[in-house]
Structure formats: structure tokens, C-alpha cells
C-alpha positions in Angstrom: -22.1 47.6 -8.3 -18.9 46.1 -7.0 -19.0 42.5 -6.3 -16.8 40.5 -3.3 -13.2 39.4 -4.7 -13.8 36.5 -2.1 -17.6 34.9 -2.4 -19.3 37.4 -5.5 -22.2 39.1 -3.1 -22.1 42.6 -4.0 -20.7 44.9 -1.7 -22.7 47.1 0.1 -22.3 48.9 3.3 -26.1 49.3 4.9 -26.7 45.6 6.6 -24.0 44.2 8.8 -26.3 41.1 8.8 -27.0 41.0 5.3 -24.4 39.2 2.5 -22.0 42.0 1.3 -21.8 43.8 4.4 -18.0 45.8 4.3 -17.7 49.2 6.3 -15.5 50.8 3.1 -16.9 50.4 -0.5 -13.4 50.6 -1.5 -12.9 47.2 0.2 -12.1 44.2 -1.8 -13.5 42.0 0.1 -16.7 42.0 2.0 -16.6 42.0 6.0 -17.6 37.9 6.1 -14.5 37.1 3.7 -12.4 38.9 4.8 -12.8 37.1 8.7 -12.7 33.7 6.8 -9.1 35.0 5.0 -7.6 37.0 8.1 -8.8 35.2 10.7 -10.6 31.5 9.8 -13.8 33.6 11.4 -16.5 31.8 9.7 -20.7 33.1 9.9 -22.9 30.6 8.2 -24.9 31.7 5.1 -27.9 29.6 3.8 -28.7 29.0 0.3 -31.3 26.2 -0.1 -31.4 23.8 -2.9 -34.4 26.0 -4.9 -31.7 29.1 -4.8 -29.3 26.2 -6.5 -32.0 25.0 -9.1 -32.4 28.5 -10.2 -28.7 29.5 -10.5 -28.4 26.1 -12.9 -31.3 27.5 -15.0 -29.1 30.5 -15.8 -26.0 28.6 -16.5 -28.4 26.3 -18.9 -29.6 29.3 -20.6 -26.0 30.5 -21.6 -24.8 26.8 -23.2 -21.6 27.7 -21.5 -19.1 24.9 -21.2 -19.6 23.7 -17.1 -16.7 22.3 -14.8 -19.3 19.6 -12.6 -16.2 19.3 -9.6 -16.5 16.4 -7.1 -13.8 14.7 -5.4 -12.9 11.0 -4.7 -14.8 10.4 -1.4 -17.7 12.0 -2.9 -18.1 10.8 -6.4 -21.7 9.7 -6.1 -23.0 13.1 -5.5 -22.4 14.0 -9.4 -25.9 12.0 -9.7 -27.4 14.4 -8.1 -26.5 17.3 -10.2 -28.9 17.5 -13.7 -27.4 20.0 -16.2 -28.0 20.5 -19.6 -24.7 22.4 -20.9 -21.6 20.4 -22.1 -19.6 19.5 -19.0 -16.2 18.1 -17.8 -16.4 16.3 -14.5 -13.4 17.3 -12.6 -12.4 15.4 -9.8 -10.4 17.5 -7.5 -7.9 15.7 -4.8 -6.1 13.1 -6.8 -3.5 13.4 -3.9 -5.8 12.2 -1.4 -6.6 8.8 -3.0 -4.9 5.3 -1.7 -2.5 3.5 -3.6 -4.2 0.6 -4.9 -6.7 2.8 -7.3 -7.1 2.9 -10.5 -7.9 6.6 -12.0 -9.2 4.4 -14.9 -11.1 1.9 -13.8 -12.9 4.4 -11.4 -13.8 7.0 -14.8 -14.9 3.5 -16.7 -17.9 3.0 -14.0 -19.0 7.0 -13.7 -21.6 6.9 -16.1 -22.8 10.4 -17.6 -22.8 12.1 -20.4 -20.1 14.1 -19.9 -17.7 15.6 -22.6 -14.5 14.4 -20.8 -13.8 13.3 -17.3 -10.4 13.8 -15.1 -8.5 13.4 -12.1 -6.7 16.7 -10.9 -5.4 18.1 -7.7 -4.5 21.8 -7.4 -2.0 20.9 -4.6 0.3 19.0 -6.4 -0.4 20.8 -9.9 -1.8 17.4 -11.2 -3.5 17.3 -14.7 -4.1 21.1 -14.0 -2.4 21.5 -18.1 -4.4 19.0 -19.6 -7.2 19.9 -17.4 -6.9 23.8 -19.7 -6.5 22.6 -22.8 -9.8 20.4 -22.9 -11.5 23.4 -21.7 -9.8 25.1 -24.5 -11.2 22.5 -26.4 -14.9 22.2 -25.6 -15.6 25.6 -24.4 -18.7 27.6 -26.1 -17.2 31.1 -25.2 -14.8 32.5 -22.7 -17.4 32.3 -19.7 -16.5 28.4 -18.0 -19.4 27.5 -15.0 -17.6 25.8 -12.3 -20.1 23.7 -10.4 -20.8 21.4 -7.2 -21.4 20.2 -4.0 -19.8 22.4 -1.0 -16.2 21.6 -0.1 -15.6 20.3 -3.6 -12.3 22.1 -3.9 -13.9 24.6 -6.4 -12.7 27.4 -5.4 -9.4 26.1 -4.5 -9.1 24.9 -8.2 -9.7 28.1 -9.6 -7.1 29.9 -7.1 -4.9 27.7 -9.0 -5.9 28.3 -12.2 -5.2 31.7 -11.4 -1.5 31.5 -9.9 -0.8 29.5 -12.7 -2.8 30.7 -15.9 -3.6 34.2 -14.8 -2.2 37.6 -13.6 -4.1 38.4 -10.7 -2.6 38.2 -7.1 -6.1 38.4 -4.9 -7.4 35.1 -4.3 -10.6 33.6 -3.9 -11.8 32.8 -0.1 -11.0 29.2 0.5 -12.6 27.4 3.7 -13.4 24.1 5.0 -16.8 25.3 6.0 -20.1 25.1 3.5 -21.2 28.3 1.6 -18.2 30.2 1.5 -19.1 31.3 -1.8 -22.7 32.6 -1.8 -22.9 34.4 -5.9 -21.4 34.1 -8.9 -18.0 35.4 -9.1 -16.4 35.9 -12.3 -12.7 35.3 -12.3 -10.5 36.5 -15.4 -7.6 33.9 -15.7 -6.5 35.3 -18.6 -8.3 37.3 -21.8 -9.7 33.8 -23.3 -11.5 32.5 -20.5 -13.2 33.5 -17.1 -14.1 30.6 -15.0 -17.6 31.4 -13.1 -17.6 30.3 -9.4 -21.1 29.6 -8.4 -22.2 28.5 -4.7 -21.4 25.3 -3.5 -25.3 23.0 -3.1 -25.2 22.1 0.6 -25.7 17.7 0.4 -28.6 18.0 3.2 -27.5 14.1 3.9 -24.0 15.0 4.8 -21.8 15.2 8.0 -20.2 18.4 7.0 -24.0 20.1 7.8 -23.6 18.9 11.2 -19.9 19.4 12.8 -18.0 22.0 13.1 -14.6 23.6 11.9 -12.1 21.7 14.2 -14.2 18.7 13.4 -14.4 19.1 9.8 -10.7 19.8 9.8 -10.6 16.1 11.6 -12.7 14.7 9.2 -11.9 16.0 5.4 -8.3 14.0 4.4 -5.4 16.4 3.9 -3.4 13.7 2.8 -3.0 10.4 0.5 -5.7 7.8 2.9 -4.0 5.1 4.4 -6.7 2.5 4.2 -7.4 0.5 7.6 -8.2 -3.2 7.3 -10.1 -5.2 10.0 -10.6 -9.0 9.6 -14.0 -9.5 11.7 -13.8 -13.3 12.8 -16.3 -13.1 15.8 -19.9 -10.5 16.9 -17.2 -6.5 17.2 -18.3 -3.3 16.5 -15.7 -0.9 14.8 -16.9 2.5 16.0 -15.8 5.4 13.3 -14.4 7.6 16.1 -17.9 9.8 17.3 -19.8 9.4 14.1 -20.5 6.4 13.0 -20.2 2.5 14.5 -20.7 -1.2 12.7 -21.5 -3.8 14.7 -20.8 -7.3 12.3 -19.6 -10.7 12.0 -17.2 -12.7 10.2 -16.4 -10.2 7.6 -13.1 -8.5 5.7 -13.3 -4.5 5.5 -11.8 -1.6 4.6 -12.0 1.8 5.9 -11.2 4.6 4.0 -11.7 7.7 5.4 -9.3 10.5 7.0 -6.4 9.0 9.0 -7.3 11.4 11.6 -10.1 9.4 12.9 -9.8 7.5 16.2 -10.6 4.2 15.1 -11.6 1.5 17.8 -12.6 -1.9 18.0 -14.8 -3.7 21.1 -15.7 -7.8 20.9 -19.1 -6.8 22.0 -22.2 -4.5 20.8 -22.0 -1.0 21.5 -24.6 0.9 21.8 -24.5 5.1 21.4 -26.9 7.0 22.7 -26.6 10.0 20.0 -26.7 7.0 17.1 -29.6 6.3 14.9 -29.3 2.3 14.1 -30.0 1.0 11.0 -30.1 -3.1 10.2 -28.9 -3.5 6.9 -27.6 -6.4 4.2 -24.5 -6.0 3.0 -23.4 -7.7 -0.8 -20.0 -8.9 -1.4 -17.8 -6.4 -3.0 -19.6 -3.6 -2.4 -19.3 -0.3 -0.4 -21.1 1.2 2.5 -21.0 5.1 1.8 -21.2 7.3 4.5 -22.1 10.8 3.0 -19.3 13.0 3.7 -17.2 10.6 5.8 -15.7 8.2 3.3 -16.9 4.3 3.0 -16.5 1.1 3.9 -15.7 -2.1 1.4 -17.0 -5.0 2.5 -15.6 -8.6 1.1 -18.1 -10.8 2.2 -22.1 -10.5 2.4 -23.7 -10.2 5.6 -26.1 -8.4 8.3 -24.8 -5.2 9.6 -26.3 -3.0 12.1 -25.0 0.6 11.6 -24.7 3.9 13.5 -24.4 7.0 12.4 -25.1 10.6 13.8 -28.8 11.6 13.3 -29.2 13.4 9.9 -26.1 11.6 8.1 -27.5 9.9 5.1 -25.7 6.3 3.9 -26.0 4.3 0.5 -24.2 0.8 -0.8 -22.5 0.8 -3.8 -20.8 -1.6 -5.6 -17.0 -1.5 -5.0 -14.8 0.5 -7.7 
């Protein structure tokens, strides 16, 4: 059995609608990757959170060294993800993050019992050596699990790995979109280690389950955030382009999300009719997370009544 160079189904040419699907065995890649690769042609594959569960239960059973990858507008996820194996949590898209943060002050408050923790982005080569050498370090064979939410930058972390550590010239199929890898796929980076891509868990809270390419492509920072700044002196509501508003009063806060968004500002309510509202407290000092969005520091205490698109889950944290 051959298995997909891009997402690790096996290849198989029976079921054009099943995972796999290529029209030539000899094929690298099956038909689904290789309309991601060729043409950004994307068909949507479901793999439910039991299908997750059960692909950790293998990787516990090995005792393999695990790569738990998040990125910075997404930290809080990791609490989501139980796992028993020794495990680095990689935090991909270090070039994304404002000026302003502290890489150390932010690893001081993830709590976990993680083996090391680290700041890395493939796209500038960041921490990428140092990131090798502690999995050099703490790694129970060759076989590394690389783990996490979709659109965690895993398989664009391992395509790196591989241009940099390894010989091999195909790459991985790399897309905005959720489940673009939908098996394990074992990648040989060199004849010490093979890092195991696994499928991304789909956060069932998050925005990315509910837009599509263009608007994901709108929504998911490319670059270092500029973060926005609105001193709220009088009743306004700050609506967060189409997905999300805050209607609030006498308050300091600070966006950070993509500098794509179409920001706006009305000295009135506003009311959308494809919003759910929720009336919340705010605490000084804390965050208002918007699952898949970004968040929202708040300065000063207050009541807040917020919008968001129906399925998008939200949480306060206290500010990094």
C-alpha cells in the first residue's frame, strides 16, 4: 500500500469520492492533493474529534517524543489537547506576533507539563536549529508525532524541516483550509528521525469551520499584527469587519487580529442580524478571545455586549 506524499490516505484508484482517490497508482499524490497543490482546489474531508481521540491513543502507545504545534493567536487551544508522551509545544508564527511581546513572559504563563517550550517560524527560519537539537535531545526513537489544532502551521513546519534537514524535494500539501491532512504521514528528514504528520483536530468553536478560502485568507495574519487601539470615551460599537462587533463604554482596547480586517467604529448601538449577542463583564487587564479570530485587551473593567457569527465560541483570559 502506497500512501499520499501530500495528506497520508493510501492511494487507491476505486472511489473518486472516497480519501485516496488518484486515477494512476503511480501517482504521488492522491487526486484531492494534488487540486490543493496545482490548483488551490480544495473538497472538504471530515474527521470528527472521536477519529482524533483514537489516533492520540496510538501515538500514546508508542512513548514517541510529540511536537503539540499551536500558534500565537491560538495558544489556548493546547488545553484542549491531553497527551501522555513527552512533548515540546511548538509555537509556529513567531513572525506574526506584535512588537511589544515578550516570547518569555508569554512561555512563563503556559502552564503544562511540557518537556521544553518554543517560539519558531518556518518563514523566517526562526529557532528552526534549536528547535532540532531539543528534539535530538528528548526524542525516544526516530519516529517524532507532530500534533494540533488545524491550520497550526504543521505541515508547513515539517516542509521546512525537510528543505532544510532532509533530502527530499516533494513537499507536503499546505492549505489554509481545515483537514488537508487526513492520515498519518511519515516524512524521512534524514536517517535519525521521521517526523509523523497526523490530522489537524477541527476546534468546533472556531471561525475557520465557518468561512471560506478567500475569507480565511482575509482572516489568518500573513504578517507581523499591527495592533489597533481605540480609546472608547462615550456608548460606540467597534464592529470586527462581518464577524464580530462590541458595543462598550468608557474603555481602552486593543485589537489584535489580521490587519486585513475592515475595522469600523459607529457612536451608537449596532445591531446585526446574522450576530448572536452575548452580555458579558469584562476584568481589567484581561483578554476577550475570539476563537480563531484573535482577541481583544481590555484596560479597564466593564459591561460589554458582543457579537459574533453564530457557532464562533469566545473566552476571557487574563492579558499576557
Amino acid at each position: 500500500m502506497t500512501k499520499c506524499l501530500g495528506c497520508g490516505a493510501i492511494l487507491q484508484d476505486k472511489d473518486s469520492f472516497k480519501e485516496g482517490y488518484t486515477r494512476d497508482l503511480d501517482n504521488k499524490f492522491c487526486e484531492r492533493c494534488f487540486q490543493i497543490k496545482h490548483y488551490n482546489k480544495y473538497s472538504f474531508v471530515n474527521l470528527d474529534s472521536k477519529k482524533y481521540l483514537a489516533n492520540i491513543e496510538k501515538i500514546e502507545k508508542t512513548g514517541d517524543l510529540v511536537l503539540l504545534v499551536t500558534d500565537f493567536l491560538n495558544l489556548d487551544n493546547i488545553k484542549k489537547i491531553k497527551v501522555k508522551n513527552p512533548t515540546i509545544l511548538v509555537i509556529t508564527k513567531r513572525d506574526i506576533m506584535p512588537k511589544g511581546m515578550y516570547e518569555e513572559k508569554i512561555l512563563a504563563n503556559i502552564k503544562g507539563s511540557f518537556v521544553y517550550k518554543i517560539f519558531v517560524s518556518a518563514k523566517n527560519n526562526y529557532n528552526l536549529d534549536l528547535l532540532l537539537r531539543k528534539i535530538e535531545e528528548f526524542k525516544k526513537s526516530k519516529n517524532v508525532y507532530v500534533i494540533g489544532f488545524t491550520n497550526a502551521g504543521k505541515s508547513t513546519l515539517i516542509n521546512k524541516f525537510l528543505k532544510n534537514y532532509g533530502g527530499m524535494e516533494e513537499e507536503l500539501t499546505t492549505s489554509i483550509l481545515p483537514s488537508t491532512t487526513i492520515d498519518f504521514n511519515y516524512i524521512n528528514i534524514n536517517n535519525d528521525l521521521v517526523l509523523v504528520d497526523t490530522p489537524g483536530l477541527i476546534d468546533e468553536g472556531s471561525i475557520y469551520n465557518l468561512v471560506g478560502g478567500e475569507e480565511l485568507r482575509k482572516i489568518i495574519p500573513r504578517k507581523e499584527i499591527r495592533p489597533i487601539i481605540y480609546q472608547v470615551k462615550s456608548l460606540q460599537t467597534i464592529v470586527l469587519d462581518k464577524y464580530a462587533s462590541l458595543f462598550l463604554d468608557d474603555n481602552n482596547i486593543t485589537i489584535y487580529m489580521s490587519n486585513d480586517l475592515v475595522i469600523s467604529r459607529f457612536y451608537k448601538e449596532k445591531v446585526i442580524d446574522d450576530f448572536n449577542f452575548y452580555d458579558i463583564n469584562v476584568l481589567a487587564n484581561h483578554d476577550l478571545v475570539i476563537e480563531g479570530l484573535g482577541f481583544i485587551k481590555f484596560k479597564k473593567g466593564g459591561k460589554v455586549k458582543l457579537g459574533l457569527l453564530k457557532g464562533v465560541s469566545y473566552f476571557m483570559r487574563k492579558s499576557y
